[in-house]
N, C-alpha and C positions, 0 to 999 in steps of 0.2 A: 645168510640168514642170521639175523640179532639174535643175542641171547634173549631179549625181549619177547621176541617171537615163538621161542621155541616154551617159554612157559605158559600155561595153563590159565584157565579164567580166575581161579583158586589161586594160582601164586601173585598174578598180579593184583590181585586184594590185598594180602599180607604184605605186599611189597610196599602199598601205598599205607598201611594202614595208620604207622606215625603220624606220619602229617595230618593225617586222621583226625586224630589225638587236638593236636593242636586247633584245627578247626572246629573241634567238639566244646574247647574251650570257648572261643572265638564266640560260638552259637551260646554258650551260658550267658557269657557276659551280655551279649545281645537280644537274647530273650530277659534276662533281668533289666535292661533298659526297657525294653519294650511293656513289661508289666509294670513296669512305674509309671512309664506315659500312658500306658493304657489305663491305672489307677487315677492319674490324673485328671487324663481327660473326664473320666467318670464323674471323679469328684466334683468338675469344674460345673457339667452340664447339669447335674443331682442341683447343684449350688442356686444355678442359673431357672432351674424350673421352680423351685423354691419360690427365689425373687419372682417370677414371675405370676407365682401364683399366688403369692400375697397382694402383689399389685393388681393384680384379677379379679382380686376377692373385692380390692377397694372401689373398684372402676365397678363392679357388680353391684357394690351399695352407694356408690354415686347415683348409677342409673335406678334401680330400687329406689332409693330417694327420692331423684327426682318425679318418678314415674307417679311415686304416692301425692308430691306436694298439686302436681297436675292433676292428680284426681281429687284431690281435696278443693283447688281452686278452683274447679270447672263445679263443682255440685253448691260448691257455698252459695246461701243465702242471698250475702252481700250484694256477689256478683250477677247471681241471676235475678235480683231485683234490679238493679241500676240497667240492667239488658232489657227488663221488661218494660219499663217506667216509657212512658211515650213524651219524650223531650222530642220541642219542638227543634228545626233548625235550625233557627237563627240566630245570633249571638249569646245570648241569653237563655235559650235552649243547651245551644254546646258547651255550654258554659258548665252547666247542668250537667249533662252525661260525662263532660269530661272530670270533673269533683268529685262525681261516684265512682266512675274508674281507676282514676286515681286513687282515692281511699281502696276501695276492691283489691286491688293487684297489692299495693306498696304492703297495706295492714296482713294479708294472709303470705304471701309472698316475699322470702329475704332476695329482691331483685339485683342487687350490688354484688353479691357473692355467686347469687345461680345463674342470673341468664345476661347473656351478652345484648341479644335483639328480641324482636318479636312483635307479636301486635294480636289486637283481640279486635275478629271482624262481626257483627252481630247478622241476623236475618236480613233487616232493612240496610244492609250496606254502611252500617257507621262503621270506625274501625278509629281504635286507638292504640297509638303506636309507643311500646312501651320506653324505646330507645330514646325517641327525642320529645316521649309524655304529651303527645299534641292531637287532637283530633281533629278526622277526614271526614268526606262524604264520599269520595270518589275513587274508589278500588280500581288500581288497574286492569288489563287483561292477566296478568300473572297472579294476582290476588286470585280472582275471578274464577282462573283456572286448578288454584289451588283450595277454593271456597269447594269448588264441586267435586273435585277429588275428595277432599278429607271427610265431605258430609256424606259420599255415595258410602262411605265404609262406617258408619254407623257411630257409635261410640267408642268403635277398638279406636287405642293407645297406640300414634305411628312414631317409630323410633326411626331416621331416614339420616342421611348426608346432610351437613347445616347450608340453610339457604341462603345465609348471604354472602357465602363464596369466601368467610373471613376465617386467617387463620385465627383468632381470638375466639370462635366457634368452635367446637367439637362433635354437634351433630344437634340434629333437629326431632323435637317433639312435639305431634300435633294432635287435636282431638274435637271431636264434634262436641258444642255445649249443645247437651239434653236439658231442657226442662223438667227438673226433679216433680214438679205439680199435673201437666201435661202431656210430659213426652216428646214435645215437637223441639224440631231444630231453632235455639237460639242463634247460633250462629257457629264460628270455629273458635279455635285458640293457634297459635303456631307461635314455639319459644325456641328459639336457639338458645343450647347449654355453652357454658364457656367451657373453653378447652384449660384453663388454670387449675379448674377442679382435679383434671387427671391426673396434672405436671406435679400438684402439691404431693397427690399420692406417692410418687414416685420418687421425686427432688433429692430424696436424700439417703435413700433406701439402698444405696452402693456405696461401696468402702474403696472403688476403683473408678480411678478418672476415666480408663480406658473401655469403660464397660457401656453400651449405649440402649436405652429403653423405647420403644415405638409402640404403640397403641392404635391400633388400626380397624377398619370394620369390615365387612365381609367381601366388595370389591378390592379389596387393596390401599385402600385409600389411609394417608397417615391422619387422624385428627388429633395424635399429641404426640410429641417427641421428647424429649430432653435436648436434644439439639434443635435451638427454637427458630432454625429458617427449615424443619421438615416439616410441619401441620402444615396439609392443605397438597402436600404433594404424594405420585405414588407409588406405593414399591417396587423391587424389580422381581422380574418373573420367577427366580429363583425362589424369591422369599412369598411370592404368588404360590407356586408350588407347596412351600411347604406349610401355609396357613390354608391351603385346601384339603388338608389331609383331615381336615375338621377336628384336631387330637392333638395330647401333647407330642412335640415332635420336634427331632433338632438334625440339623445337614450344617455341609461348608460348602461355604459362598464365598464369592471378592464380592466385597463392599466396600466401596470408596476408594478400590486398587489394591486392595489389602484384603487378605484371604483370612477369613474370621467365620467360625460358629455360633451358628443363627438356630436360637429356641425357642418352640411357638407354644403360646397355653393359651387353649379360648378362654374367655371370660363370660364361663354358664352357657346360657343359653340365648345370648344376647347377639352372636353373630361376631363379636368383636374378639381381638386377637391379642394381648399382649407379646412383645418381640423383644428378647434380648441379644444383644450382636457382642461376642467378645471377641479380639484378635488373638490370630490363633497359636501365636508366638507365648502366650501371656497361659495357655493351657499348659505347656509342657517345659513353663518355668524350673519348677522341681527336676526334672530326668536332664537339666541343661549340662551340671554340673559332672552328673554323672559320665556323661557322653561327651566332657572338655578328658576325663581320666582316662574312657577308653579307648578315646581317639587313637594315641601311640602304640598301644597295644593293638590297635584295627590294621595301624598302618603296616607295619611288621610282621601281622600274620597275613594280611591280604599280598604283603611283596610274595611272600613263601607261594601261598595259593595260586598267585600268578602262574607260575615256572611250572608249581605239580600241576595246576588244570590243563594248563595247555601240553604236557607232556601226554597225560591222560586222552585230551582230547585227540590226538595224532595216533596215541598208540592202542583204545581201547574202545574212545566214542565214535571216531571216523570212521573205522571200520562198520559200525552196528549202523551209521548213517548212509553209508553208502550201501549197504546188506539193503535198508529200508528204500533206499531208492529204487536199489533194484526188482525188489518187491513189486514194488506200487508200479512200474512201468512193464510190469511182468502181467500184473493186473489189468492192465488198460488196453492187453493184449498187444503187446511187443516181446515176441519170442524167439528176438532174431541177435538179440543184444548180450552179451556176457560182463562176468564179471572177475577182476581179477583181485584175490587177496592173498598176498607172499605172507601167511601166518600160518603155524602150525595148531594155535589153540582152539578152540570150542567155536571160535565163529568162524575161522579160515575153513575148518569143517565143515558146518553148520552152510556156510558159501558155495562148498565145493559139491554138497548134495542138494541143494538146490536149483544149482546150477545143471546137473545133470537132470534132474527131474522136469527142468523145463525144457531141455533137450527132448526128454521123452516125452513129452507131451505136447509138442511142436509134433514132433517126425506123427504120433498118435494120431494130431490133427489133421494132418497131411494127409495122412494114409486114409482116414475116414473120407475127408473132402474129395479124396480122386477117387474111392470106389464109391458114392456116391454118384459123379459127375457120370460117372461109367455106368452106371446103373440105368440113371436117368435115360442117357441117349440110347442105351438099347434098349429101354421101351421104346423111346420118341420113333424110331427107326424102325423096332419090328412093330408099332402100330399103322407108324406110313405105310410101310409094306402090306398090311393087311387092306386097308383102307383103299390103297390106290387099284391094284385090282378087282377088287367089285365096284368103284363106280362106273371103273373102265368096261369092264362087263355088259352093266347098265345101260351104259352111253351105245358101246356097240350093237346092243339088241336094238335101241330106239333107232339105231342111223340103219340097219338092217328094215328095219318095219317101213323107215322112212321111203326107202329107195323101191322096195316092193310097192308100198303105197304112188308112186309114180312122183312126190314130192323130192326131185330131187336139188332143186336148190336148196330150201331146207335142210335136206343132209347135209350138203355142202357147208352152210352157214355154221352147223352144230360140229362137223368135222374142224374147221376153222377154230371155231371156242373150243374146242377138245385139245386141238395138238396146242395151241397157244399155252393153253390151260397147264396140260403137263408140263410145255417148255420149261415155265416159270415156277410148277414145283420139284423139279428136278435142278434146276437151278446151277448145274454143273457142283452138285455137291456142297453147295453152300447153303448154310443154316440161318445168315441176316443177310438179308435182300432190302433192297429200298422199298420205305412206303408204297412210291410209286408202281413199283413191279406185284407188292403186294394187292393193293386195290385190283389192279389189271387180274390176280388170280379169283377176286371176290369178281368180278363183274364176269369171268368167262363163266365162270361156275354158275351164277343165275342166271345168265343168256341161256347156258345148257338145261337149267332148270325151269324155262319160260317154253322152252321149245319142248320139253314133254309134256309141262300141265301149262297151255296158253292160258293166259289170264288169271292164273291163279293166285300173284302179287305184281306191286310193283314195287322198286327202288329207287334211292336215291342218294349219291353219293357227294359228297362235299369235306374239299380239300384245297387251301392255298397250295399255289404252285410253290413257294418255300417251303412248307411239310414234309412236301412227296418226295424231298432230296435226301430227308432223314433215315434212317436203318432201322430195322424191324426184325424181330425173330421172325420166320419165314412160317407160314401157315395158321396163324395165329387169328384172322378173322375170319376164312373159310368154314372152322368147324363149328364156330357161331351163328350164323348165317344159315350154313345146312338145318342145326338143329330149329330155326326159327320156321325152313321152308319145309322141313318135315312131321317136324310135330307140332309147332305153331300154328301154322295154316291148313291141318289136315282136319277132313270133317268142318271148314270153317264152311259158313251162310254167304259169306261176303269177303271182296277182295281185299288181299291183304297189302300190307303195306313195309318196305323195310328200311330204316335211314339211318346211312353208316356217315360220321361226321367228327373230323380230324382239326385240332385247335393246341396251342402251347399256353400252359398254365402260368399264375404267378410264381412259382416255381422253377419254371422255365423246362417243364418236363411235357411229354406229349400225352394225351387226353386222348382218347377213338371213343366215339359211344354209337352202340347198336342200339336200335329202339324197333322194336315190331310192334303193330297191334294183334299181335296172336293171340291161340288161346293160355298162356301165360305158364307159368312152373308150377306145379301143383307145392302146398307148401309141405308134406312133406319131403318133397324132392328136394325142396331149395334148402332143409334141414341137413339134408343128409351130402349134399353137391361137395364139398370142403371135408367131409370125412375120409381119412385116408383108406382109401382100399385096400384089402389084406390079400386081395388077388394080383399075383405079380403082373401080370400084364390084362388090362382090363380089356371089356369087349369093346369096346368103342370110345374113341378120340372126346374125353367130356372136358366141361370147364373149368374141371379142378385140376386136369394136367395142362390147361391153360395158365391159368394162376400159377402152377407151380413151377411151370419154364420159367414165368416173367419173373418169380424171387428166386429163384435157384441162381438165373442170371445176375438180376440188378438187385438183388437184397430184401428185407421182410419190408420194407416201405412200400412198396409197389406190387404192383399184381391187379386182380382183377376184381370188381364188385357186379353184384346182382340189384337190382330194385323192381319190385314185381311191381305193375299199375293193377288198374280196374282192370284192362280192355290189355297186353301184352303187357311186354317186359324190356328194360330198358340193362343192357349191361354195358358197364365203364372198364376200359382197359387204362392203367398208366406206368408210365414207365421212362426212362431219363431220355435225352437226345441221343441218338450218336450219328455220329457223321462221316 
């Protein structure tokens, strides 16, 4: 035995605790990097929602702006006379409407700097297209479709995705022209905003090449970038995530293969998101330096930690790892396994009463488990014993009446079902008998019981001949059966009926169900059938020491169930194959 071994949990602490020391060190220098990066990062993100929310703020009175100059140009005067004015079609007509919409838009409207596209559709289908200044008669279906959209929502202001697919768009605004005199629908407006508006906001608002800005709207969708092939394309799920959070909010992501901190700030209440993406090499610039110093010192004290962890590991943790294994398999009820620790301290202890304690409580278990199993069979045994002489009793008074009465085939036939009958539960001492042998005891039994009360049931038994090859606890449907022909059928109006019927489940376990039309279990009986009896050996063979053979044998899965009907009772027996 090491000197190792023979010290205490207490000395081997003190033993290690130098190196301690030095790993306490280790952990300053380490924790002081780590609150510099973590300062940093702070700073970085503080920095980035800043920017972002300044750019929020401008994109807020973009849209504000525009939202106002839309509502100023759908109410003007100008425009709502040159809509009313009944110009005819023809050259000289268009001519007409197009002069006045022209003046309309260009005079109230700075169109070069606000809107990329658009067009103003009236009631009667004219529509003058602001893009290339030229007027139509003939709305397509997409016009059409969107003439009936915007008019069914009344006068509200739609702020939507820009419709003409262009990234030089950043999104679309449309609105029903009201007649300020009237009320009725002049027609629509629908402008696509330019996306330049945003990019000016933002263009220059960074002191860092590396730093990237997106401006997105409530699908994901980008309509400004700073990186001018992104408008028009859309985010990834990550940064989907984290502009659903509907709040300021910042995660890491790879973007672009490059793992970078992504900050989101809605902008108001407008649905849209500004997004700052920094790489994330560029947050913990500052802690670089520090972490090129402590390098040498990490390196030197992690060789040391090497040597003492794994000396620790072998000669302190092992052990408490192997104690916990043997725990947890101690648990899972394996108490047949030991465990060996050559240590004299607190856990070689600590192991070696354990280990005895599950000694005693094995041999505990043991001991319970076989005076149980003992207990059990000398009821099963002095109930049989009680049981088989009175029916024997029975049987001989009726085969007596029979033979006096001059019927003596009859006796004959019930002598027959008699000695068969016991053959099979005598059984040369054996307690699982096959299906087959078993059925053969249910059928002698009701043949004996058809020949004292004629017609008083019938039955019906159904079994594949693969089944009957199976093993069975021995007496196990007989006292079923009885109670069905005794008290089921007793006092009944009408003939009764019983059907005993053998099947293998998904499981692959065997099934028997008894079904009678009797007159059923009363329910407080079926309440009280599963309550343990406090009388050590009951008066009579009942269902609950059926049940309780079938789990004492095959385990708490199995056993037997009740289902009372209208008109009898149906009970299910199951339990595994054996063969």
């Amino acid at each position: 035995m090491s000197f190792w071994n023979k010290l205490n949990l207490k000395q081997k602490i003190l033993t290690v605790f130098i190196p301690l020391i030095v790993l306490s060190i280790l952990l300053i220098l380490t924790v002081s990097v780590s609150v510099i990066a973590r300062s940093s990062r702070k700073e970085t993100i503080q920095n980035a929602i800043d920017k972002c929310t300044l750019v929020g703020k401008q994109a807020e009175l973009i849209i504000s702006n525009t939202t106002y100059n839309i509502k100023a140009f759908s109410t003007s005067s100008t425009l709502q006379e040159s809509i009313r004015a009944d110009y005819t079609k023809d050259t000289y007509g268009s001519y007409l409407f197009y002069s006045a919409m022209h003046t309309s838009v260009y005079n109230i409207m700075d169109i070069e700097n606000l809107i990329s596209s658009g067009y103003v559709q009236t009631f009667d289908n004219r529509i003058y297209d602001i893009k290339t200044d030229k007027v139509s008669y003939a709305p397509d279906n997409y016009m059409q479709k969107e003439y009936h959209y915007i008019t069914s929502m009344g006068g509200q202001i739609l702020i939507r995705p820009a419709t003409d697919k262009s990234v030089k768009s950043a999104y679309n605004i449309s609105k029903t022209l009201i007649d300020i005199k009237t009320g009725n629908c002049l027609g629509i407006l629908s402008f696509n905003i330019k996306e330049s508006l945003f990019y000016q906001s933002y263009s220059n608002i960074s002191d860092s090449q590396e730093e990237e800005f997106l401006i997105t709207d409530g699908s994901g969708k980008i309509i400004s970038a700073k990186n001018r092939s992104l408008p028009g394309k859309t985010i990834s799920s990550d940064m989907l995530h984290l502009i659903g959070e509907s709040k300021t909010a910042s995660r890491e992501l790879v973007y672009e293969r490059e793992k970078k901190m992504a900050v989101s700030v809605p902008v108001g209440e407008t649905g849209y998101h500004v997004i700052c993406l920094i790489p994330y090499k560029s947050i913990y610039q500052n802690a670089l330096e520090l972490v090129r110093i402590l390098l040498i010192i990490g390196v030197l004290v992690l060789i040391t930690t090497f040597f003492l962890a794994r000396f620790l590991a072998e000669s302190l943790v092992w052990p408490l790892q192997k104690l916990t294994s043997f725990a947890g398999k101690v648990g899972e009820g394996s108490l047949d396994i030991s465990i060996e620790l050559n240590s004299s301290d607190e856990i070689g202890l600590l192991a070696r009463q354990f280990q005895k304690m599950v000694q005693n409580i094995k041999q505990l278990t043991q001991q319970i488990y076989t005076e149980q199993n003992n207990k059990r069979e000398y009821e099963l045994r002095l109930l049989q014993s009680q049981i088989n002489p009175h029916f024997l009793y029975n049987c001989l008074d009726n085969i007596t009446t029979l033979i006096e009465a001059g019927e003596n085939s009859t006796a004959v036939n019930m002598i027959h079902h008699l000695g068969r009958y016991y053959r099979f539960i005598l059984s040369k001492g054996r307690n699982i008998i096959t299906i087959k042998e078993e059925i053969q005891i249910v059928k002698d039994y009701l043949e004996i019981q058809l020949i004292k009360k004629p017609g008083l049931f019938t039955y019906d038994i159904q079994a594949e001949d693969t089944v009957k090859d199976y093993k069975i606890l021995k007496f196990l449907l007989q006292p079923i059966v009885e109670n069905s022909v005794i008290h089921g059928f007793s006092n009944c109006e009408y003939n009764g009926c019983i059907g005993v019927s053998f099947h293998v489940n998904e499981k692959d376990d065997i099934v028997i169900t008894i079904e009678d039309n009797g007159q059923g279990i009363p329910q407080k009986t079926l309440e009280q059938i599963f309550i343990p009896s406090e009388v050590s050996i009951p008066k009579h063979f009942g269902l609950s020491n059926i049940n309780e053979r079938i789990r004492l044998k095959f385990g708490e899965a199995y056993g037997l169930t009740i289902m009372p009907k209208e008109t009898g009772t149906v009970i299910t027996l199951t339990f595994p194959k054996m063969l």
